[in-house]
C-alpha positions in Angstrom: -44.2 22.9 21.5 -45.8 20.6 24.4 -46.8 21.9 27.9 -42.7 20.6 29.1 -40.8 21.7 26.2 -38.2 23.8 26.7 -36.3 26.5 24.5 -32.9 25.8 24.7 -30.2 28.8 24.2 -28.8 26.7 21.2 -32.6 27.0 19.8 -33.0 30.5 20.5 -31.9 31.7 17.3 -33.8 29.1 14.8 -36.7 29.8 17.0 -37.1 33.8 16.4 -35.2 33.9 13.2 -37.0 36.2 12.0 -37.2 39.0 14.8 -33.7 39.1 15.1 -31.1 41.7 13.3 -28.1 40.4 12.0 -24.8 42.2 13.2 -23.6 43.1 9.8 -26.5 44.9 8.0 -25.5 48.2 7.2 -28.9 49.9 9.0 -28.7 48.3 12.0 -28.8 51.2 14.0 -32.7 52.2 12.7 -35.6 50.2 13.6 -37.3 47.5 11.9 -40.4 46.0 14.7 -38.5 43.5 15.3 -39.3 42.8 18.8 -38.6 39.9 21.3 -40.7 39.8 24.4 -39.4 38.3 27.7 -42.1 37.1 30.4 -40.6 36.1 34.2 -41.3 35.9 37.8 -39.4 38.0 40.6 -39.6 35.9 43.8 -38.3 37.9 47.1 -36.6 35.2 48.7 -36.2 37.7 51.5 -37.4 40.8 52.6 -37.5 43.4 50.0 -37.6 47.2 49.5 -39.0 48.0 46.0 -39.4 51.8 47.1 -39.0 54.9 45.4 -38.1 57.7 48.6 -38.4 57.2 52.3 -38.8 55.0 54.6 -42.6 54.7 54.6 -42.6 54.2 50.8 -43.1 50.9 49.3 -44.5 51.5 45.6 -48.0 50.3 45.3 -50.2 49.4 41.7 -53.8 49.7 42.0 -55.2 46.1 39.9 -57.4 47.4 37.5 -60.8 46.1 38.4 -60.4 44.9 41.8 -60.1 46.1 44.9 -56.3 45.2 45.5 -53.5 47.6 45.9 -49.9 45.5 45.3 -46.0 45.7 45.2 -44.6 46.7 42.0 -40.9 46.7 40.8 -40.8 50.3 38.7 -39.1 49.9 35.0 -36.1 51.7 35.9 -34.9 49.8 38.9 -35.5 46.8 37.1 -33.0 48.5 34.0 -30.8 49.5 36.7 -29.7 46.5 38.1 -30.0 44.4 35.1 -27.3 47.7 33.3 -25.2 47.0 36.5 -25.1 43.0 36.1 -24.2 43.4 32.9 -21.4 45.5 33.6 -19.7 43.4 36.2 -19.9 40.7 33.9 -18.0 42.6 31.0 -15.1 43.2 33.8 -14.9 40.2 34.8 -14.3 39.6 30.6 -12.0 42.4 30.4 -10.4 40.4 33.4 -10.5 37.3 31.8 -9.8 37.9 28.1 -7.8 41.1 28.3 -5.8 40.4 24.9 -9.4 40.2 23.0 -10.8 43.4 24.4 -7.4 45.0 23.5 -8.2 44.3 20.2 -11.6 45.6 19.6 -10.7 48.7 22.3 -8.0 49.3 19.5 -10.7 49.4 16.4 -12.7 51.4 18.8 -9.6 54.0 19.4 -9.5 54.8 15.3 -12.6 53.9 14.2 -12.4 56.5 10.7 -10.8 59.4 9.5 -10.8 62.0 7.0 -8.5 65.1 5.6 -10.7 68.3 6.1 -11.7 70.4 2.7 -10.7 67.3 0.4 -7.7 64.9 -0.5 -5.3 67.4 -1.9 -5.7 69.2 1.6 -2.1 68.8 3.9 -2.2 65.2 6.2 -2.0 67.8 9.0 -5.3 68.7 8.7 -6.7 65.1 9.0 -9.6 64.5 11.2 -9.2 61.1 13.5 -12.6 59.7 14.6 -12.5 57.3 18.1 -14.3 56.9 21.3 -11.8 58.8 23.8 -12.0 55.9 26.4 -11.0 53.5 23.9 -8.1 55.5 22.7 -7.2 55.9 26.5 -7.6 52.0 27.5 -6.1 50.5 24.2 -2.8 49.8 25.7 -3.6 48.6 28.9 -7.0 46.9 28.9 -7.7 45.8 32.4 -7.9 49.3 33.1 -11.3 49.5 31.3 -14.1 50.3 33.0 -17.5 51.4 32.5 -20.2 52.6 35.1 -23.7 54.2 35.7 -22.6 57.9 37.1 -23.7 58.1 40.9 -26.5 61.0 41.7 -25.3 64.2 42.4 -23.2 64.6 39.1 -23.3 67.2 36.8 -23.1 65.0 33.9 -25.0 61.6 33.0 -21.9 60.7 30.7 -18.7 61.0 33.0 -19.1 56.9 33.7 -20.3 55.9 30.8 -17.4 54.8 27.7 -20.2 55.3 24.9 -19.4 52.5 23.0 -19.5 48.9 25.5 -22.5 46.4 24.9 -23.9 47.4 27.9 -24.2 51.0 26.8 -25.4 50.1 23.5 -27.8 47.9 24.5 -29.1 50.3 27.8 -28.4 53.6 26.3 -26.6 56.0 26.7 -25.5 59.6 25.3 -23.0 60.3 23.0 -21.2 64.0 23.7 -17.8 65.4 23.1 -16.5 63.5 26.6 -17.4 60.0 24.9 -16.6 60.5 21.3 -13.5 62.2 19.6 -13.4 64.3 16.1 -9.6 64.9 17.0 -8.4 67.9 14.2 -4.8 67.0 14.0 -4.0 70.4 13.1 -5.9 72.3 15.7 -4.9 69.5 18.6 -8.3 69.9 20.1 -11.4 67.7 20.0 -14.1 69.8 17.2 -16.8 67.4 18.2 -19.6 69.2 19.4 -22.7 67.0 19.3 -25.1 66.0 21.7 -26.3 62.3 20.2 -28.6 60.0 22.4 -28.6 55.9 22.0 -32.2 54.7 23.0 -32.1 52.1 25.1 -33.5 48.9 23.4 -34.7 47.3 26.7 -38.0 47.8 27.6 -39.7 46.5 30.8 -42.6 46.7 32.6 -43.6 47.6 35.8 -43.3 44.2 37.6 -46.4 44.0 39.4 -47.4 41.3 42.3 -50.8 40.0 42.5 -51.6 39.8 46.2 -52.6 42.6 47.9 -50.7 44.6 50.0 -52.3 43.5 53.1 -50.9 40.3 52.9 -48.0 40.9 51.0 -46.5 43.8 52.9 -45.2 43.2 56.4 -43.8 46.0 59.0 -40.3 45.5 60.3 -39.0 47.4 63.6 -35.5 48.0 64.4 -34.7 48.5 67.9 -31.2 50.2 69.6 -29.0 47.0 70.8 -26.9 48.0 74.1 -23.7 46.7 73.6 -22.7 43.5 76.2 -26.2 43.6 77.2 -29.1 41.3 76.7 -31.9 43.7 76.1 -33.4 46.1 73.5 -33.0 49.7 73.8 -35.4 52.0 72.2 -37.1 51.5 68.6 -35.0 53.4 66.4 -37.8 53.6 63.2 -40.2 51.2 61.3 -39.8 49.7 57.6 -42.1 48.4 55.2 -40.8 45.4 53.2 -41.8 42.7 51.1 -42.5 39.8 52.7 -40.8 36.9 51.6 -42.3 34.7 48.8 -44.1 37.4 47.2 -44.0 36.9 43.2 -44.1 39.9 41.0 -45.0 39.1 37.3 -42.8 41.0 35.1 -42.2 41.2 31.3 -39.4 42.7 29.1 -39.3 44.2 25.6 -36.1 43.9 23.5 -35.6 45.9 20.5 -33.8 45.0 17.3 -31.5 42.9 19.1 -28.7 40.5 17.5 -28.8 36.6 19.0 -25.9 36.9 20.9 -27.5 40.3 22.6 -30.2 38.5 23.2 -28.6 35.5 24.8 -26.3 37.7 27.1 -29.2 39.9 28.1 -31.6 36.9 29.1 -28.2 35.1 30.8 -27.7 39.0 32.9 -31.5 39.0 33.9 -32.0 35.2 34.7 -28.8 36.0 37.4 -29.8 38.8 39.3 -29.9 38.2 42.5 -30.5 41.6 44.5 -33.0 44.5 44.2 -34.2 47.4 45.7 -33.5 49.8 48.4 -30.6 48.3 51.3 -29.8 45.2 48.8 -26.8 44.2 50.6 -29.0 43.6 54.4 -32.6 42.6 52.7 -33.1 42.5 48.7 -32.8 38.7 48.2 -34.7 38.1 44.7 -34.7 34.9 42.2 -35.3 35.7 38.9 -38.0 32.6 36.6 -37.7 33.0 33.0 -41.2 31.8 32.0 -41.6 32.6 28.1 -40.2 33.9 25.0 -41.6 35.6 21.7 -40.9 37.2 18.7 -43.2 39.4 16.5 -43.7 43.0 15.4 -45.8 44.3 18.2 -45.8 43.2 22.2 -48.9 41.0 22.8 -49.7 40.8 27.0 -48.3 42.9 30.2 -47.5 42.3 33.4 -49.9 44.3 34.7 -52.9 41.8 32.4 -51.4 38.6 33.9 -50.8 39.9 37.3 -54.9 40.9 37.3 -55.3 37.2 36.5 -53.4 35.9 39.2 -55.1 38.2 41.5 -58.7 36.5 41.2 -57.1 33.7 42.4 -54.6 34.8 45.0 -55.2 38.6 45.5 -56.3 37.9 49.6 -54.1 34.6 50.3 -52.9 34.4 53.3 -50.1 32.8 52.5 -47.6 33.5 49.2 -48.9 30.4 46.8 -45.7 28.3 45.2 -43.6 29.6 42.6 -44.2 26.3 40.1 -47.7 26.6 40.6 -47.8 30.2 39.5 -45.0 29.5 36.7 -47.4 27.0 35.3 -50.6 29.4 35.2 -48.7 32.4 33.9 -47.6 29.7 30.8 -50.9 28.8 30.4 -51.8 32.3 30.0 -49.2 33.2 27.5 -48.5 30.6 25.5 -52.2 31.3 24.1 -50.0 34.3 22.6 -47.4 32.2 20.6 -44.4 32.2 23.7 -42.4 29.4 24.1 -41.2 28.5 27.1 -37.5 29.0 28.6 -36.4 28.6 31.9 -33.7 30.2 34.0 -31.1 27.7 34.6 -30.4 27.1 31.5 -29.6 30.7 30.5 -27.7 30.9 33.6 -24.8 28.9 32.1 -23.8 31.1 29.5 -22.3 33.8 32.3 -19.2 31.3 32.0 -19.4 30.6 28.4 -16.4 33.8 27.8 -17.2 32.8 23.6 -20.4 34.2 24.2 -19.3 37.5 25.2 -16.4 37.4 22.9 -19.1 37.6 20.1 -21.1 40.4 22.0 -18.1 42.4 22.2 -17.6 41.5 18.3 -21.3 42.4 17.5 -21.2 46.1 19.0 -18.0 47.0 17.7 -20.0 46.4 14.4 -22.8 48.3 16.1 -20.5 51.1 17.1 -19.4 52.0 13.7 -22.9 52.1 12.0 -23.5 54.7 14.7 -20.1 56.7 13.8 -21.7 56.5 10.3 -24.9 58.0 11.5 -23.2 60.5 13.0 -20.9 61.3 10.2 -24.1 61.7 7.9 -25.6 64.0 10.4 -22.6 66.6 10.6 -21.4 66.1 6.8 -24.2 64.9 4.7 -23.8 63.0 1.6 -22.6 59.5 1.3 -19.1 57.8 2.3 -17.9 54.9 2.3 -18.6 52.5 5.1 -16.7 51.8 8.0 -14.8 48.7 7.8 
């Protein structure tokens, strides 16, 4: 592939054949090293707030043989707001195409069952399998909905439906409030597992490369009087991001189908907020850079960020974005990436076909995990889930 080539999504699944899981195969669910690593810029178009507590806290990465302390993006606000994007896109599905998500909300809602103690047993001791929000949202599907529980909860899983692309992808945690072993006889729910999905998205730390001297910038806010021209007291002191700052960051997907990996890269190449007071400062573009598949991850963040900072770690000035893009490719495409580029993942947020098939692809996910399940609480074989 030459220095300007780009991988189109159309390429994408030619390209990594071979580190990508099909949606039928009947292990899906257990891992095979198939892994597809993502490498991108964040730019902070504006002020930013990539903190963990306080006011006064700004994250910071010391560079590994240098001198230079930096901003970094921790993994789970990165997975955060990625999980989030990829929600509100799946409403505005559910919004758009509520007659197909009836459909596979319906599979969902009687996903297998079984007569307790054998076939001769009585039908009123049949055991129906389903995930309870499917059941609950089968006959009116705009009412779906799926979120990331706020803190302060007693439970990680009220939110959460268990069974969305979303959760598969991000993971989640399958308990008796998600999933329903419903005992006809006894009316009651006998599902009493506690099953955790790993999440198959994996990211780095996304690190910045100029130090935080230059990189970090003090903002003051001050009392306003109101109809008055002038200031009133300072009311406390931030530390943000300054705008321009790039962060180098790189993601890890898992055993993923090519329509989970197309929606995941068309979610991340989107975002457009981050960090702490998003809706005042928070402003971020996101520059898909590279793409790979293999059996083990190759570079980090935190190695190409270290690069970057012999060059750049005491600029007084951010450097620009294209120049950077182009040293980070020529850094990683010694690795075997090829190259991909934002705007044209972008797109596929309005191809509805796309997540259609997503939709279609963890339904079939779904069940091999009921399977699992199933094998886990009562052995032996059965026959698969249709």
């Amino acid at each position: 592939m030459s220095v300007r080539e780009y991988l189109s999504p159309d390429k994408v699944s030619e390209a990594l054949k071979n580190w990508l899981r099909e949606p039928d195969e009947p292990d899906r669910v257990y891992p095979k090293n198939k892994k597809i690593e993502v490498v991108f810029l964040v730019e902070a178009v504006n002020a930013i707030l990539p903190r963990t507590e306080g006011v006064e806290d700004i994250t910071l990465t010391k560079l590994p043989g240098t001198e230079y302390e930096v901003p970094t993006i921790l993994p789970e606000k990165l997975q955060a707001v990625t999980r989030r994007r990829m929600l509100a896109q799946l409403r505005r599905y559910r919004d758009e195409k509520p007659e197909n998500l009836k459909q596979y909300l319906k599979t969902l809602a009687n996903l297998f069952e079984y007569t307790k103690g054998g076939k001769s047993k009585s039908k009123n001791e049949k055991v129906v399998i389903r995930f309870k929000k499917a059941e609950v949202y089968s006959g009116n599907p705009k009412d779906w909905n799926c979120y990331i529980q706020p803190p302060g909860g007693d439970a990680t899983d009220v939110g959460m439906d268990g069974f969305c692309p979303a959760c598969t992808l991000f993971g989640t945690v399958i308990t008796n409030n998600v999933l329903e072993f419903y005992d006809t006889k006894k009316d009651k729910n006998i599902f009493g597992e506690s099953v955790g999905i790993k999440s198959r998205v994996e990211f780095d730390p996304a690190v910045a490369f100029v130090d935080q001297e230059k990189s970090v910038a003090d903002y003051t806010h001050n009392k306003v009087a109101d109809g008055a021209s002038w200031t009133g007291q300072s009311l406390y002191t931030e530390h943000h991001v300054a705008p321009g700052t790039l962060f180098v960051g790189k993601v890890t997907l898992e055993d993923v189908t090519e329509v989970e990996l197309k929606a995941f890269l068309a979610v991340l190449a989107t975002i457009d907020r981050l960090g702490g007071r998003e809706r005042v400062y928070g402003g971020v573009r996101i520059h898909l850079i590279g793409i790979r598949g293999g059996s083990y991850e190759t570079v980090s963040a935190l190695e190409i960020a270290r690069l970057l900072a012999k060059e750049y770690g005491e600029v007084e000035y951010p450097p620009a974005v294209e120049v950077v893009k182009e040293k980070v490719w020529n850094t990683i495409q010694n690795y075997g990436f090829q190259r991909i580029e934002s705007k044209d993942f972008k797109k596929l947020m309005d191809n509805m076909n796309l997540w259609d098939n997503l939709w279609d692809d963890t339904v079939k996910y779904d069940k091999r995990i009921v399977e699992r399940i199933l094998r886990l609480i009562r052995g032996g074989n059965f026959e698969p889930l249709e």
